[in-house]
N, C-alpha and C positions, 0 to 999 in steps of 0.2 A: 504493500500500500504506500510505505512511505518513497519508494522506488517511480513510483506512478507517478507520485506528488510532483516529486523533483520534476522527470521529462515532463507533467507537465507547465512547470511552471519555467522550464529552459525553453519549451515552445513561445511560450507569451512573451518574452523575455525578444526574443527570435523576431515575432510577429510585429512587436512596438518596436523595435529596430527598427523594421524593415519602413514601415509605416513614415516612422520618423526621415529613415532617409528620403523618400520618395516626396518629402517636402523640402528637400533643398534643392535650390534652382540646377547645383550641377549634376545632378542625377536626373532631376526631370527633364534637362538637356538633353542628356545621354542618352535617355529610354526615346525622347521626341525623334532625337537623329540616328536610332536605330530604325524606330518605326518606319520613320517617310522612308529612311532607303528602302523598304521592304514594299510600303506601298510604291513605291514609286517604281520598282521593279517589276512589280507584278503587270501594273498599269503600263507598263511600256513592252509588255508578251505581244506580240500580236494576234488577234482572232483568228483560231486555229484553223488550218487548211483541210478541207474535206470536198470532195467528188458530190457530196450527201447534198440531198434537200431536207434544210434542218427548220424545225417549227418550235417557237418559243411562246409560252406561256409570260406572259409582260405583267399580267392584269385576269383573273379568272372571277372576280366579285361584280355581282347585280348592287344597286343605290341599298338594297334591304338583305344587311350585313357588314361589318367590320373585320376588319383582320387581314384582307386582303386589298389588291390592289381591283379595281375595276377595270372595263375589258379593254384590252389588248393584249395582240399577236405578234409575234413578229416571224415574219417570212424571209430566211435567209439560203442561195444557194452562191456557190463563186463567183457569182457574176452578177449579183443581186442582193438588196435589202429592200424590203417593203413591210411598211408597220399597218394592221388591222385596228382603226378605230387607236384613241389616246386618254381614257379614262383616269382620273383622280389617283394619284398613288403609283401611275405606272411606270413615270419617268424613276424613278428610284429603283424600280425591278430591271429596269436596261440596264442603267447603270449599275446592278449589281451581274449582272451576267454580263454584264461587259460588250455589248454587241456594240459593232463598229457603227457608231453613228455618224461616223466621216464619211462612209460611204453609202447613207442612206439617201434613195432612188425617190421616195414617193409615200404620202398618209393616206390610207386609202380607209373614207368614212364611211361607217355603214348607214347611219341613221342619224339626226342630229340632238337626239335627251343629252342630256347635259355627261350623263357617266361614260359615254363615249368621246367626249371631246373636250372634257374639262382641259385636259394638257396639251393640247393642241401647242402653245406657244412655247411648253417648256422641252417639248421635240423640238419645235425648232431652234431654240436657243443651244441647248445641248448639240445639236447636230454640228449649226454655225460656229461654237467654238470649239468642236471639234478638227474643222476644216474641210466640212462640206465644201463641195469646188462648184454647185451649181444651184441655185433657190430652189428651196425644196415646194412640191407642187402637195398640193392637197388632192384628193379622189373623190368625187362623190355625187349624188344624185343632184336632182335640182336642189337650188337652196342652196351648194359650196358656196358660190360669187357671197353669200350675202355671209355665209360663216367667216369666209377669205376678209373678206374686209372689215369684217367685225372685228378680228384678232387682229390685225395689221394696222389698224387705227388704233385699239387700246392699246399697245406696246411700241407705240411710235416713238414717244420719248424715253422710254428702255431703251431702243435700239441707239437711238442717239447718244445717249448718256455711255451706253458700252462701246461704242464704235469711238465718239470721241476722247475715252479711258484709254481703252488698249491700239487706238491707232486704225485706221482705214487699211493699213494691209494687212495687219492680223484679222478684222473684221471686216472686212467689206460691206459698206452699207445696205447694196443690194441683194446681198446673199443673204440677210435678215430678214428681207420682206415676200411672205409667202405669196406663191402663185396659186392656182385654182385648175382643175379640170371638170366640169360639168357630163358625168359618164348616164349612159343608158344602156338595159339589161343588153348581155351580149361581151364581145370580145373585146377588150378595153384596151389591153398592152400587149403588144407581142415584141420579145426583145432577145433576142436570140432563142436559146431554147427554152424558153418562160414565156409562156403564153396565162395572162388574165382573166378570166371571166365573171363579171358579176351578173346575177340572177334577183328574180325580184321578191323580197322579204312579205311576212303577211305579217306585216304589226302598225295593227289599227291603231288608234286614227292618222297615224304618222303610212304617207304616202307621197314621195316614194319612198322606200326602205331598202335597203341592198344587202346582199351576201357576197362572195368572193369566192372561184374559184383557181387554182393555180397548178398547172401543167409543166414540169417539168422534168424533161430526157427519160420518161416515162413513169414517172413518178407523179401522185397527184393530192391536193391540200384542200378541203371544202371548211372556208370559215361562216356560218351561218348570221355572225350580228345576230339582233333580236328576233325572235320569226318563229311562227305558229309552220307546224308542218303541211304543208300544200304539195301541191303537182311539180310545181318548180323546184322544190326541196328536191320530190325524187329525181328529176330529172338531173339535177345537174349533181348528184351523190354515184350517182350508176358510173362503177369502175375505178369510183376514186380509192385510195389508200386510206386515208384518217379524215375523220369527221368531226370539226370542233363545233357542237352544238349548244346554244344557250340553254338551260335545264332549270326546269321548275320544277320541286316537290310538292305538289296537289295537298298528300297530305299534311307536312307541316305549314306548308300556307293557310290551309282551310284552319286547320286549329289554332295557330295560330291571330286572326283574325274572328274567332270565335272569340278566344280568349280575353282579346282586346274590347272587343262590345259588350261581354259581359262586363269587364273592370273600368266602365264606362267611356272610353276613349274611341268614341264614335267616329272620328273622324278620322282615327290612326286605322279603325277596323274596316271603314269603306275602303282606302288607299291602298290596304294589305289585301284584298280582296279583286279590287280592279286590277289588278295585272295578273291574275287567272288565265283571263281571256286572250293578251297577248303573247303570250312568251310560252315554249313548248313543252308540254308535261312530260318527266322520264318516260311514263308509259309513251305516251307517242311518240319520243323516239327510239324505244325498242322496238315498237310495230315495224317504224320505217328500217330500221335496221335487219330486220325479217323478210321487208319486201324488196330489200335492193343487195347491191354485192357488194357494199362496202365491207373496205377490211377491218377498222379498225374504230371507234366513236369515243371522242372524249366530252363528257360534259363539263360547258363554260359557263360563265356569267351564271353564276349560280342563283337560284333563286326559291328563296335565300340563302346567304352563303351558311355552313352548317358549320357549329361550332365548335364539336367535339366529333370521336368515333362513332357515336349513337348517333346522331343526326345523319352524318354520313352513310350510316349503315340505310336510315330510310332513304334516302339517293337511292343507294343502292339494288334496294328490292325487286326480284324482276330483271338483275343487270343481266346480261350474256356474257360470256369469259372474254368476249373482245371489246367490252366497256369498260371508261375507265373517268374518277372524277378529277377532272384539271386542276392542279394547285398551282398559284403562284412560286414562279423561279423552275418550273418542270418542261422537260424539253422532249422533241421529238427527232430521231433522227431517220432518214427515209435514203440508205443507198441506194445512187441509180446502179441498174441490172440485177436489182433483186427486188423481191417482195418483202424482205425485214423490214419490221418497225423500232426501231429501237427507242425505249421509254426512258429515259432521267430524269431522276428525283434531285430535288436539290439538297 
């Protein structure tokens, strides 16, 4: 006992040391200029080289839940970056997977609710002082022009203030100011071997709405944005490889929303309840996974995002062994001349 006493009282002894020194300037000097070497190391690897058509989970959270980032994608092969919609939280998920946002191509929005495009300007900030070499353009149905200049006029005197900080050739003025493309269902981009296609979304009352599909050297990406399962879902899933679908659980919504009418928050339990109707229940897209030859379905934009194993497990109910629920920082990777999917977890 007395044995025990002692080591422990040479630990504390040890610990208030340590403590203590880690408050003098030249030690917390020392630990600062070990670290940044290390970060700074890390951050100057370059983004790894791969054949693969690689799919990034950015963002996998619907507006009803926390914890995660909201929706975005990002679509990377050698010769390409294209980001899926820019929600709340997801510039932080790039930046922590480190995706080359120097060489990012194009935003390509599915819908314009706010958790899709909240970060809209901090892609493009991030990109531009990266050393994007050409104005990054936005994607999107009708209504881009009026988002494009929505962002481009509130961040007018940002850009100014950073451009005249760090200098017109570190920044170039106009590589700050977002462009626009106004897309209709159909073939959008064809860029060598990447071929685009957006299809047309069912999420009332918002019209028009758009999904994304992406073809490349035979490999193939269907990202859904918000969207009730329709005719055009099956259509443009037939033959593809992975399926990122938005995912509602019916039943925690419905209870959910029970819940709240009963503990009188009438107005929280109509809102939990109005997005039933648009966004697609697990069951329907199990059916749709039954009726088509996709390989592989992850559910996104959770709704709601679920908080624990138990929540998830109701996700889950009904899944097939080739579904699987999207988490933020989880990656896909799809070599061309095979059928592998390869899944990472972060």
């Amino acid at each position: 006992m007395k044995k025990a006493l002692i080591i422990i009282a040479i630990v504390l002894v040890l610990v208030l040391s340590v403590q203590a020194l880690l408050k003098t300037p030249a030690v917390q000097d020392a630990a600062l200029t070990s670290l940044s070497a290390m970060v700074a190391a890390q951050n100057a690897k370059p983004f790894p080289a791969s054949e693969s058509l690689k799919v990034f989970v950015c963002g996998s959270a619907s507006p009803l839940g926390m914890g995660q980032a909201q929706a975005c994608i990002g679509i990377i092969t050698p010769e390409h970056f294209y980001l899926i919609d820019s929600g709340a939280g997801s510039t932080a998920n790039i930046n922590r997977l480190r995706l080359p946002t120097e060489r990012l191509q194009g935003l390509l929005i599915t819908h314009f609710h706010s958790d899709h495009i909240a970060e809209i300007y901090e892609v493009n900030l991030g990109s531009w002082i990266a050393g994007r070499p050409t104005p990054l353009t936005l994607f999107g149905p009708s209504g881009i022009n009026e988002i494009t200049d929505a962002v481009n006029a509130g961040y007018r005197l940002d850009r100014q203030y950073r451009t005249a900080h760090h200098g017109a050739e570190l920044l170039p003025p106009a590589l700050g100011v977002l462009q626009h493309k106004t897309i209709t269902p159909g073939v959008i981009i064809e860029d060598g071997a990447l071929t685009i296609t957006a299809y047309v979304a069912e999420h009332p009352p918002i019209e028009p709405a758009v999904g994304y599909r992406f073809d490349y050297r035979g490999r193939s990406v269907v990202v859904s944005g918000d969207s009730n399962i329709n005719g055009d879902t099956l259509d443009i899933v037939n033959g593809a490889d992975l399926l990122l679908h938005d995912a509602l659980s019916l039943p925690t919504v419905s209870i959910l929303s029970d819940a709240m009418g009963n503990a009188g928050q009438a107005r929280q339990s109509k809102i939990v309840a109005d997005v039933i109707d648009y966004h697609a229940s697990t069951e329907s897209i199990i059916e749709l996974g039954k009726q088509s030859n996709v390989n592989m379905v992850a559910f996104y934009h959770l709704v709601p995002v679920p908080l624990n194993s138990a929540l998830d497990a109701v996700f889950e109910r009904g899944m097939p062994d080739n579904f699987l629920l999207a988490k933020d920082l989880m990656w896909f990777e799809l070599p061309v001349g095979s059928d592998e999917i390869a899944v990472n977890h972060p």
